[in-house]
TIRO-2110 file (N, C-alpha, C; in Angstrom, 1 decimal):
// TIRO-2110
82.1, 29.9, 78.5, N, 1, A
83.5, 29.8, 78.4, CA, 1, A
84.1, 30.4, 79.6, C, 1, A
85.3, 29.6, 80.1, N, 2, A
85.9, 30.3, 81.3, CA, 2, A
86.4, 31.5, 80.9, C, 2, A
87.0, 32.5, 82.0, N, 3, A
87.1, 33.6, 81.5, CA, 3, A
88.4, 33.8, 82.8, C, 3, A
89.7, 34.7, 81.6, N, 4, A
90.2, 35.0, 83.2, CA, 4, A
90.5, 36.6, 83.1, C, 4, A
90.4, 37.2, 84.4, N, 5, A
90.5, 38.4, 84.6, CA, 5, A
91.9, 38.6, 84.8, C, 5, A
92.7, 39.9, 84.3, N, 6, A
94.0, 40.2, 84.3, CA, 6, A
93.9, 41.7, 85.0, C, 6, A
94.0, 41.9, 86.3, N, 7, A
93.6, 43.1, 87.0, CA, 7, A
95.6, 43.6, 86.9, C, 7, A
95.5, 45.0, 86.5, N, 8, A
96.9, 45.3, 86.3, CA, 8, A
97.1, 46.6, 86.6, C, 8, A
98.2, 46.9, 87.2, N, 9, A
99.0, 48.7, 87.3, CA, 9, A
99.9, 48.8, 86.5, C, 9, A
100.7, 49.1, 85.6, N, 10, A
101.8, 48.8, 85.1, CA, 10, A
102.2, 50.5, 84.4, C, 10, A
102.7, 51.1, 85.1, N, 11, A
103.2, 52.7, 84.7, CA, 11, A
104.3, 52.1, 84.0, C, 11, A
105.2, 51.3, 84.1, N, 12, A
106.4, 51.5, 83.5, CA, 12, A
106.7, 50.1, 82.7, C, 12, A
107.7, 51.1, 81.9, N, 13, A
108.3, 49.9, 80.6, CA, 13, A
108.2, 48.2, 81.7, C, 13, A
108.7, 48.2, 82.5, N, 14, A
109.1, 47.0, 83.1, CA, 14, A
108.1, 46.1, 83.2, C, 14, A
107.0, 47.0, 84.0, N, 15, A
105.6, 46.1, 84.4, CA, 15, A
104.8, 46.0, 82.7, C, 15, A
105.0, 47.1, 81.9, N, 16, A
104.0, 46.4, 80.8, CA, 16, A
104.8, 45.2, 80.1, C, 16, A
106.2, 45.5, 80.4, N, 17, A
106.8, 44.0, 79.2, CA, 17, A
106.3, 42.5, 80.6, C, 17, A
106.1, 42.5, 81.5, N, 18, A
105.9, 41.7, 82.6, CA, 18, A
104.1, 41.0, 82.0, C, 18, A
103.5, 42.2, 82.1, N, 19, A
101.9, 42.2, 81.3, CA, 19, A
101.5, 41.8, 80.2, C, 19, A
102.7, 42.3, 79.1, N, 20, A
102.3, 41.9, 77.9, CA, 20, A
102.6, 39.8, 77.2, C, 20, A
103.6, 39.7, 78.9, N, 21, A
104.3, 38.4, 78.3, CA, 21, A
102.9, 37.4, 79.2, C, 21, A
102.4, 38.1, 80.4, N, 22, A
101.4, 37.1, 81.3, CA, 22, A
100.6, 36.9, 80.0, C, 22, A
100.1, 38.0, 79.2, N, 23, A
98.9, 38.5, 78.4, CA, 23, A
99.2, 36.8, 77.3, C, 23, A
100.6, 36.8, 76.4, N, 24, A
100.6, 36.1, 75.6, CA, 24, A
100.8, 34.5, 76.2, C, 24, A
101.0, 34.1, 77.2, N, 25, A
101.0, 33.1, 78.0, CA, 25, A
99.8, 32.5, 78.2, C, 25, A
98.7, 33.7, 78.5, N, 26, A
97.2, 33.4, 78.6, CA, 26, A
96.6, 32.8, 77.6, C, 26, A
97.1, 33.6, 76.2, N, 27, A
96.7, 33.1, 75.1, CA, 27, A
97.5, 32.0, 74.3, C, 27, A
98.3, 31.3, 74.6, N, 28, A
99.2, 30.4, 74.0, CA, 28, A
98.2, 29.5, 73.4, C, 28, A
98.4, 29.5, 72.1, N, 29, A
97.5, 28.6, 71.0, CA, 29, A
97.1, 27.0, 71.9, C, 29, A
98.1, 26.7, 72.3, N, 30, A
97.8, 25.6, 73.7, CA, 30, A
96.9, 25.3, 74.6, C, 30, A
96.3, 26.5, 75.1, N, 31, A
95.2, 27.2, 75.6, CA, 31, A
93.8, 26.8, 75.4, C, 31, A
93.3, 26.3, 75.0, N, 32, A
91.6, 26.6, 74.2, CA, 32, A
90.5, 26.8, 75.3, C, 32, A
89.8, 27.8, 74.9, N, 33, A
88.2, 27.5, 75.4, CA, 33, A
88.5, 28.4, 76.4, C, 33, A
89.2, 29.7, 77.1, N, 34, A
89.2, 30.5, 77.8, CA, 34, A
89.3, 32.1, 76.9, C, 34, A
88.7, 32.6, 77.5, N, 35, A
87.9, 33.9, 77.6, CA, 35, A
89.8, 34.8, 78.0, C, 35, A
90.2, 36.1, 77.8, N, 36, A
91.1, 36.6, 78.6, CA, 36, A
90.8, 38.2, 78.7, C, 36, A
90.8, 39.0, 79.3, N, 37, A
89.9, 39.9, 79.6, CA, 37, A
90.9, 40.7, 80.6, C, 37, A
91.6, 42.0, 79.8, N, 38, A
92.7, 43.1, 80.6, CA, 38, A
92.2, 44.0, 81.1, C, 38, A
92.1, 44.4, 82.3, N, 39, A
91.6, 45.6, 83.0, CA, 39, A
92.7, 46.4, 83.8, C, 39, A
92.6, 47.7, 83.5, N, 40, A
94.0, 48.5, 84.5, CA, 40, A
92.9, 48.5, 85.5, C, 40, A
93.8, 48.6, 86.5, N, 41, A
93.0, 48.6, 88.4, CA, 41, A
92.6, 49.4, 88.6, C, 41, A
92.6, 50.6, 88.0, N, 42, A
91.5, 51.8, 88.5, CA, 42, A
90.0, 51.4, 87.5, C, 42, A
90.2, 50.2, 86.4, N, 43, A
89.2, 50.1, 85.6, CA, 43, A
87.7, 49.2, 85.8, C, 43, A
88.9, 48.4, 86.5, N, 44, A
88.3, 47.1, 87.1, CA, 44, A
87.0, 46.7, 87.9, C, 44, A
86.0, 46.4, 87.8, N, 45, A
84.9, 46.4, 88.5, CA, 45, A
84.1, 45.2, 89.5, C, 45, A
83.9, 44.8, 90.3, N, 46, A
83.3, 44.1, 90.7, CA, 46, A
82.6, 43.0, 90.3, C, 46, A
81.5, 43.7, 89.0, N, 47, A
81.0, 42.7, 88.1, CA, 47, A
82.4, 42.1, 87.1, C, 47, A
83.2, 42.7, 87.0, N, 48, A
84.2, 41.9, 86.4, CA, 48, A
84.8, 40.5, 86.7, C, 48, A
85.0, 40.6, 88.3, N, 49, A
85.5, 39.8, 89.5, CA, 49, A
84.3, 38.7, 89.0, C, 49, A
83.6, 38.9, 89.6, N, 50, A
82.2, 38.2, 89.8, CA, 50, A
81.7, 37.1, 88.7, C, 50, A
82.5, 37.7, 87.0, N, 51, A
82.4, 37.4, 86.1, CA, 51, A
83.2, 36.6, 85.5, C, 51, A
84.4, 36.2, 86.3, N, 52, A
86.0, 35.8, 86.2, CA, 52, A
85.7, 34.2, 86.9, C, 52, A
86.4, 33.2, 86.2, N, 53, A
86.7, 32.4, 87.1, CA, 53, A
87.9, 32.2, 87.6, C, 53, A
89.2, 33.1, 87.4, N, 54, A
90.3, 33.1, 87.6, CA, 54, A
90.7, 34.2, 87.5, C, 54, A
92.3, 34.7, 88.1, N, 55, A
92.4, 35.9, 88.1, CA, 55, A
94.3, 36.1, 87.8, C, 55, A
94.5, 37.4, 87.6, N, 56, A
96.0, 37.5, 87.4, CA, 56, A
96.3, 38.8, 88.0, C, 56, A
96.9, 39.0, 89.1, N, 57, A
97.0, 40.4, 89.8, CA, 57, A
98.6, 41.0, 89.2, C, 57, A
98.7, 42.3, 89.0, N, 58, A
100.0, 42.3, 88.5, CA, 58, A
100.2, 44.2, 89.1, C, 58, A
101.1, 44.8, 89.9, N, 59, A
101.0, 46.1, 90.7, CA, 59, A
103.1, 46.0, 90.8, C, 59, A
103.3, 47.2, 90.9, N, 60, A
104.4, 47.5, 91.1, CA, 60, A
104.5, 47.5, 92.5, C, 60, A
105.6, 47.6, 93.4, N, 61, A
105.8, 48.1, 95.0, CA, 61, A
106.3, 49.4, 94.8, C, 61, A
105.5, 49.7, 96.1, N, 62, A
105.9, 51.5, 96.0, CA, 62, A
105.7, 51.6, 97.6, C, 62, A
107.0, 52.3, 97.7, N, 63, A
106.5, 52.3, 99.8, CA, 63, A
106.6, 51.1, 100.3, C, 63, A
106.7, 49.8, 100.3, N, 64, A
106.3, 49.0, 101.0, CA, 64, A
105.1, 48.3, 100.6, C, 64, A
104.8, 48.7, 99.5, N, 65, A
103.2, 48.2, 99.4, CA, 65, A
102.9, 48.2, 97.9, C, 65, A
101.3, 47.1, 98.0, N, 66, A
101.5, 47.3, 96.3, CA, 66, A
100.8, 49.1, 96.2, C, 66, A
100.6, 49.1, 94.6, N, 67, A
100.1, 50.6, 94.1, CA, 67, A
99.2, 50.7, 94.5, C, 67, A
98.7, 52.0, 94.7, N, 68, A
97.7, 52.5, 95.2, CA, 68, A
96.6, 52.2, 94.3, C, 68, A
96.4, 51.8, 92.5, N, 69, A
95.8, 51.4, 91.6, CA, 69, A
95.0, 50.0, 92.3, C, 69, A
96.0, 49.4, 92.4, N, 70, A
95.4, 48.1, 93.1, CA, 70, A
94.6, 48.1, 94.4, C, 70, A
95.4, 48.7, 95.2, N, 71, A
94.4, 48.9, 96.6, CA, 71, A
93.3, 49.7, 96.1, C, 71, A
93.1, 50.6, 95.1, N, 72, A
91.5, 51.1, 94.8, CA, 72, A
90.7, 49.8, 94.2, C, 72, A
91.5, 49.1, 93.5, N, 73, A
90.5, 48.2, 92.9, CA, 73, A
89.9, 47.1, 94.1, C, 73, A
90.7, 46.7, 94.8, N, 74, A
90.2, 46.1, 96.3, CA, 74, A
89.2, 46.7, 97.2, C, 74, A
89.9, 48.1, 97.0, N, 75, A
88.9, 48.6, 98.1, CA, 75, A
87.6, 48.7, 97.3, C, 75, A
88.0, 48.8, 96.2, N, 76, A
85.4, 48.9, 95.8, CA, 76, A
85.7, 48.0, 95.4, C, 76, A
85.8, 46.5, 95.6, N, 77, A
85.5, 45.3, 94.8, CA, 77, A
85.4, 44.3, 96.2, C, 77, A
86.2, 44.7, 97.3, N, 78, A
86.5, 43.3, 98.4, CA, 78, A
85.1, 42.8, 99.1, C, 78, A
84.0, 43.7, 99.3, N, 79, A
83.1, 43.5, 100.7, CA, 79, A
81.9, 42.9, 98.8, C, 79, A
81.7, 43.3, 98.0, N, 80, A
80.8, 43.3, 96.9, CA, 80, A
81.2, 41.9, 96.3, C, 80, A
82.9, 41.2, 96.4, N, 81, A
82.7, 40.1, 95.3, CA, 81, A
83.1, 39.2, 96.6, C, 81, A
82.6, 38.7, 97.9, N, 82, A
83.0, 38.4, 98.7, CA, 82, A
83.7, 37.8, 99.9, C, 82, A
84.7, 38.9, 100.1, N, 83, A
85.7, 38.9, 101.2, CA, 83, A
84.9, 38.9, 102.2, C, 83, A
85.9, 38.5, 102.9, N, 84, A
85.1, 38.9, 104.8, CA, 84, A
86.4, 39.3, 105.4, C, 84, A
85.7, 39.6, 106.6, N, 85, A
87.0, 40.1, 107.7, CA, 85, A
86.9, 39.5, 109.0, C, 85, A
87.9, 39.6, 109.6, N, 86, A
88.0, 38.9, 111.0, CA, 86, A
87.1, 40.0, 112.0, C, 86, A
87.3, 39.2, 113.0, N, 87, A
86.4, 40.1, 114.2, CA, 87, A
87.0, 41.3, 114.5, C, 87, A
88.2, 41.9, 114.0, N, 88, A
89.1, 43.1, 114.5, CA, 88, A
89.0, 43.9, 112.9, C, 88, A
88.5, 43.5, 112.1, N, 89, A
88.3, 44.2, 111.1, CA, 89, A
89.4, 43.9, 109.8, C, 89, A
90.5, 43.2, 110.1, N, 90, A
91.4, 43.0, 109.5, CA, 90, A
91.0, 42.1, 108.4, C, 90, A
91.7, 41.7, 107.1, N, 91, A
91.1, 40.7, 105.8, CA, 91, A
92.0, 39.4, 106.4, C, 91, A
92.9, 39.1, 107.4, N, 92, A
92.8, 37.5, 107.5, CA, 92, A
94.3, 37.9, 106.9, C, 92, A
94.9, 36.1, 107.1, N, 93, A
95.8, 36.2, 106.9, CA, 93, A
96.7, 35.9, 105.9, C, 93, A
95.8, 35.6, 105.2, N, 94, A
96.5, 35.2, 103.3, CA, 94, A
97.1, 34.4, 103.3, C, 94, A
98.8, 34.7, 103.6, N, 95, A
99.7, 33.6, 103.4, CA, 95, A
98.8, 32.4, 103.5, C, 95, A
98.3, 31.9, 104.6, N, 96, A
97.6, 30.6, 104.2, CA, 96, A
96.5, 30.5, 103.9, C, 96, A
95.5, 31.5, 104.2, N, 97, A
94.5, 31.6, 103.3, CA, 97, A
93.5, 31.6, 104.2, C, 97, A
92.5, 32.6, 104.8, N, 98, A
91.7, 32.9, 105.8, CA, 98, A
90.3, 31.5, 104.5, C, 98, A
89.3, 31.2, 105.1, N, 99, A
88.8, 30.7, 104.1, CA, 99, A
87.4, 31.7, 104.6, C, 99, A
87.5, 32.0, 103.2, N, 100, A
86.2, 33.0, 102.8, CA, 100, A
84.8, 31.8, 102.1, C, 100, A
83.7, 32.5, 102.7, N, 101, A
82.7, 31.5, 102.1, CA, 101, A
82.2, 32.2, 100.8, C, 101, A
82.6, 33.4, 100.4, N, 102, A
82.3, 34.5, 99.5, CA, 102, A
82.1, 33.6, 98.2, C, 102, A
81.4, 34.9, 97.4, N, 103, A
81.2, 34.3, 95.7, CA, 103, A
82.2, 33.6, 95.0, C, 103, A
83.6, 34.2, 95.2, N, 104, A
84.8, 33.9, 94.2, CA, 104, A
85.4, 33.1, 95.4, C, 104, A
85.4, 32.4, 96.4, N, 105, A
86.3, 31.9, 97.2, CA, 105, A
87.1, 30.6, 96.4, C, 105, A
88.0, 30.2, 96.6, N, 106, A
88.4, 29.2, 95.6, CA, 106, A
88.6, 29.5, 94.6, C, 106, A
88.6, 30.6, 94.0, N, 107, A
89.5, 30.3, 92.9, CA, 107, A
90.6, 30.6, 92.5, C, 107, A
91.4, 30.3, 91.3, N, 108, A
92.6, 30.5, 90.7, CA, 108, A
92.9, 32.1, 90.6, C, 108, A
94.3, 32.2, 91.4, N, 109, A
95.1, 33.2, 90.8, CA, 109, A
96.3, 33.2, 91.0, C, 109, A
97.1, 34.4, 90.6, N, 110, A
98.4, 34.4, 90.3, CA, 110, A
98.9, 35.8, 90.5, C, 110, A
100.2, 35.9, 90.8, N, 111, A
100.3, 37.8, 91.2, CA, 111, A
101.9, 37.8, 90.8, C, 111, A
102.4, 38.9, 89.7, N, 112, A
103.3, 39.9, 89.7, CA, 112, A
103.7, 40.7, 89.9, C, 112, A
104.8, 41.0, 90.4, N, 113, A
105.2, 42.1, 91.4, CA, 113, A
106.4, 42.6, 90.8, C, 113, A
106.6, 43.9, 90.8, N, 114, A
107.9, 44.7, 90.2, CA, 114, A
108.2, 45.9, 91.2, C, 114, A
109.6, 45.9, 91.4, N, 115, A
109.9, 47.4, 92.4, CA, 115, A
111.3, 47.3, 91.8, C, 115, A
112.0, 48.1, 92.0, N, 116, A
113.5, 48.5, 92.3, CA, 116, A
114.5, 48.1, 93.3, C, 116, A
113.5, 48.1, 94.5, N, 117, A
114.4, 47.5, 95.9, CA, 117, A
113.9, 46.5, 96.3, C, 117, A
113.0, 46.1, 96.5, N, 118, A
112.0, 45.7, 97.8, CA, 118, A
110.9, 45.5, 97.0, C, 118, A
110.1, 44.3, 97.4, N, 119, A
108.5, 43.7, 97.1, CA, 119, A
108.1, 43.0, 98.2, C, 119, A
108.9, 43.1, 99.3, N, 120, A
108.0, 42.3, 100.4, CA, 120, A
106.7, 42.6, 100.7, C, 120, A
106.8, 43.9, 100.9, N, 121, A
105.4, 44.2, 101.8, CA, 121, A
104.4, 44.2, 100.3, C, 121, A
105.0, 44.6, 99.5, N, 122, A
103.8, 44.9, 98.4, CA, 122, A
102.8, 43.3, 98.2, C, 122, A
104.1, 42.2, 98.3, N, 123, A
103.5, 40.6, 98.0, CA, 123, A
102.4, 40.4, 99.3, C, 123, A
103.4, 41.0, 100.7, N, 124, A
102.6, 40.4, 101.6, CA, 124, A
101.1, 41.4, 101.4, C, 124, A
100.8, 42.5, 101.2, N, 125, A
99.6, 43.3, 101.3, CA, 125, A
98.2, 42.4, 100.3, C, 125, A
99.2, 42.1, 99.2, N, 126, A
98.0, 41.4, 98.1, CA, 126, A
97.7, 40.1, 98.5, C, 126, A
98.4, 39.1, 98.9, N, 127, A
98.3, 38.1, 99.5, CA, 127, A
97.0, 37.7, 101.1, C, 127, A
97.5, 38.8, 101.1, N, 128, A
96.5, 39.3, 102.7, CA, 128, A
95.0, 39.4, 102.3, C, 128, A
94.8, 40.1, 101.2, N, 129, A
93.5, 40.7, 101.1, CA, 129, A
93.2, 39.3, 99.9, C, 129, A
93.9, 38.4, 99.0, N, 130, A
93.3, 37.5, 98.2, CA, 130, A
93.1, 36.5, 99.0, C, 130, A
93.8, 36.1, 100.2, N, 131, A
93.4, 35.4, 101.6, CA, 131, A
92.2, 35.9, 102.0, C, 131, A
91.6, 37.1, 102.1, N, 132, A
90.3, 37.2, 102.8, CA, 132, A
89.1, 36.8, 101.2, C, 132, A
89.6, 36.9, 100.7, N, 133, A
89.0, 36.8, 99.6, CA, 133, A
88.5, 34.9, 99.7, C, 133, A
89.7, 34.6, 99.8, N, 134, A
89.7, 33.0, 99.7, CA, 134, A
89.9, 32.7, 98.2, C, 134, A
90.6, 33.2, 97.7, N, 135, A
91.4, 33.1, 96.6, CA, 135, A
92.5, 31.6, 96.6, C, 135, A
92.9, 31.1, 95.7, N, 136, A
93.4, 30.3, 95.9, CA, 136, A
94.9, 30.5, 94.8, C, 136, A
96.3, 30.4, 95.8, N, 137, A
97.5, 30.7, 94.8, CA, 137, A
97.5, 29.5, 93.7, C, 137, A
98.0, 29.2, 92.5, N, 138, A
97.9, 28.3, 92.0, CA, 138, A
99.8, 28.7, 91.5, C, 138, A
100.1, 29.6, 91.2, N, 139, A
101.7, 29.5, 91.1, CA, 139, A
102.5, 30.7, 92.2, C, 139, A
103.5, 30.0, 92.3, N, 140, A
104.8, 31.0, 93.2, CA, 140, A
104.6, 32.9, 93.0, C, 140, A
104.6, 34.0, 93.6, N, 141, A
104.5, 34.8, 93.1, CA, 141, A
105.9, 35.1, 92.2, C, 141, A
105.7, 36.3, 91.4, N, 142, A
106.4, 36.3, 89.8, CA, 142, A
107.3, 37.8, 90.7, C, 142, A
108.0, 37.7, 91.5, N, 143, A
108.5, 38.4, 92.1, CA, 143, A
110.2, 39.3, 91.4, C, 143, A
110.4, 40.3, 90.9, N, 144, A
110.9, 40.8, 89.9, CA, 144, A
111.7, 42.4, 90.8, C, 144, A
112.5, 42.3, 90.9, N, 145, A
113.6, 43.3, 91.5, CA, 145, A
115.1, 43.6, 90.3, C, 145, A
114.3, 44.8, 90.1, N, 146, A
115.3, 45.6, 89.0, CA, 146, A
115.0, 45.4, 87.7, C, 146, A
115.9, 45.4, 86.9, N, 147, A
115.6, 45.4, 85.3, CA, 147, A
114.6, 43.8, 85.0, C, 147, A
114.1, 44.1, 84.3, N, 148, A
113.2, 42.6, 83.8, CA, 148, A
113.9, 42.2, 82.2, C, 148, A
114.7, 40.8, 83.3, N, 149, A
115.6, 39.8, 82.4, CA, 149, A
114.5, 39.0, 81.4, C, 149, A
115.3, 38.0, 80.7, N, 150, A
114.5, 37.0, 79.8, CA, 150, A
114.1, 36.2, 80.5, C, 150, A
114.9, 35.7, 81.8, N, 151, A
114.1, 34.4, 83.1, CA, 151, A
112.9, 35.7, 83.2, C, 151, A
113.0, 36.7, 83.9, N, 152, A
111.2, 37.0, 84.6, CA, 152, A
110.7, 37.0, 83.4, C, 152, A
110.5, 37.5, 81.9, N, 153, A
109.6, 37.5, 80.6, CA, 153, A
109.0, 36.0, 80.9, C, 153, A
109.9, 35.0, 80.9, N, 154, A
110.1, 33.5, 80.6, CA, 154, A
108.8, 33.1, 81.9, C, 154, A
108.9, 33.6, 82.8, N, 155, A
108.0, 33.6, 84.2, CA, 155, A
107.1, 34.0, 83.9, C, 155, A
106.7, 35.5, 83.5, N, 156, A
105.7, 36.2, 83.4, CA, 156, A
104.7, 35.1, 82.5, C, 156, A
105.2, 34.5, 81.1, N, 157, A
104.3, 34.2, 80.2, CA, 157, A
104.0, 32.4, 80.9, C, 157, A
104.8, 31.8, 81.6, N, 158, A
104.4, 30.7, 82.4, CA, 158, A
103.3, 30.9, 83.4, C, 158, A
103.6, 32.3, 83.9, N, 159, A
102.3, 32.8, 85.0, CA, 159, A
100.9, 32.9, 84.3, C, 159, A
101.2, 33.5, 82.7, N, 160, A
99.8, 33.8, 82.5, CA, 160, A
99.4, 32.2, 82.4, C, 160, A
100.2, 31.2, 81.4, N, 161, A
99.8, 30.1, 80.5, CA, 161, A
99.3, 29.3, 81.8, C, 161, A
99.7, 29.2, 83.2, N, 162, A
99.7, 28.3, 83.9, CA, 162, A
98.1, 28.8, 84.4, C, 162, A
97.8, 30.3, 84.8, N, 163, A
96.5, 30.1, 85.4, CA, 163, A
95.4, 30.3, 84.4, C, 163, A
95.8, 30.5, 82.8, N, 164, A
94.3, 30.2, 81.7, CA, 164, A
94.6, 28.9, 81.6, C, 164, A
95.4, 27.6, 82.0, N, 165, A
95.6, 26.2, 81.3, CA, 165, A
94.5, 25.8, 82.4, C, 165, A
94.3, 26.3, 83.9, N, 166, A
94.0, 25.7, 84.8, CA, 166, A
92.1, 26.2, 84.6, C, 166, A
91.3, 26.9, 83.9, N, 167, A
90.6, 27.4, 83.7, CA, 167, A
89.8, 26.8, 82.1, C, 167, A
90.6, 26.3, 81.5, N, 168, A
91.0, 25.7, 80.0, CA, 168, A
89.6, 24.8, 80.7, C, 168, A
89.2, 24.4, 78.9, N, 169, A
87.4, 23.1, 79.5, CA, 169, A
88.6, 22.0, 79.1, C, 169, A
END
C-alpha cells in the first residue's frame, strides 16, 4: 500500500489547524488504498523517508528560514535517503529541481508554510534542499501569512487530498 509521509513542526494553534486539515484531506473517504503516517520533525527518520512514497513538509518561518525542527530532520535524513550536492557543497537549486539520482528522487510532495511576516526564505530553504533531493512539487506551496482563514483550511485539506489522490492504486 502506498504510504504518505506527513513530516511537521507546528508549535502553534495556526500550523496544527493547517496540519490537522492536510491530515483530513489525506484521508478523505475519496482516497483509497494509501497508507498516511504523522511524524513531528524532530521524530522523523530516514527509514521513514525511505518508506514513503510521497511526502507533506509543513514548518513555520522563523528568521528567514523554515524551523529549526525541520532543518534537523533534513540534516540526519538528506545524504541517508538520497540527496546529493553540487561540486561547492551546496544541495542544488530546487526551484527547478537539481535532479538527484537518489532513492526517493521523483517523488511526490507538497509543503506548508506559516509565519507572521514573511515566508520567503523559509519556502526558498525547503525547496532548495527537496531539489537536491529530487523531489518532485506536485502542488503550489500552501503559503499562509497571519491568522489562518477558511481559504488556507480550504488549501491545507486540498494539499493533503491532492498528494495521497496522486499515490492512491
Amino acid at each position: 500500500m502506498p504510504r504518505l509521509l506527513v513530516v511537521h513542526h507546528t508549535p502553534t494553534r495556526s500550523l496544527t489547524a493547517l496540519l490537522d486539515q492536510v491530515l483530513a484531506g489525506a484521508g478523505d473517504d475519496a482516497i483509497e488504498g494509501v497508507e498516511v503516517v504523522a511524524r513531528p520533525a524532530l521524530e522523523a527518520t530516514a527509514d521513514d523517508v525511505l518508506a514513503a512514497d510521497g511526502y507533506v513538509l509543513g514548518t513555520s518561518a522563523n528568521f528567514g528560514y523554515m524551523s529549526g525542527a525541520l532543518k534537523h530532520f533534513f540534516d540526519t535524513t538528506f545524504l541517508r535517503v538520497g540527496g546529493s550536492l553540487s561540486d561547492d557543497g551546496s544541495p542544488g537549486s530546487g526551484l527547478g529541481g537539481s535532479s538527484s539520482g537518489g532513492a526517493t528522487s521523483g517523488r511526490p510532495f507538497g509543503l506548508f508554510v506559516h509565519g507572521r511576516y514573511d515566508t520567503t526564505g523559509a519556502i526558498r530553504s525547503v525547496l532548495s534542499i527537496t531539489g537536491a533531493l529530487g523531489w518532485r512539487q506536485v502542488r503550489d506551496v500552501l503559503d499562509v501569512v497571519g491568522d489562518v482563514d477558511e481559504q488556507a483550511r480550504e488549501a491545507a485539506y486540498d494539499l493533503g487530498g491532492t498528494v495521497a489522490a496522486l499515490l492512491a492504486d
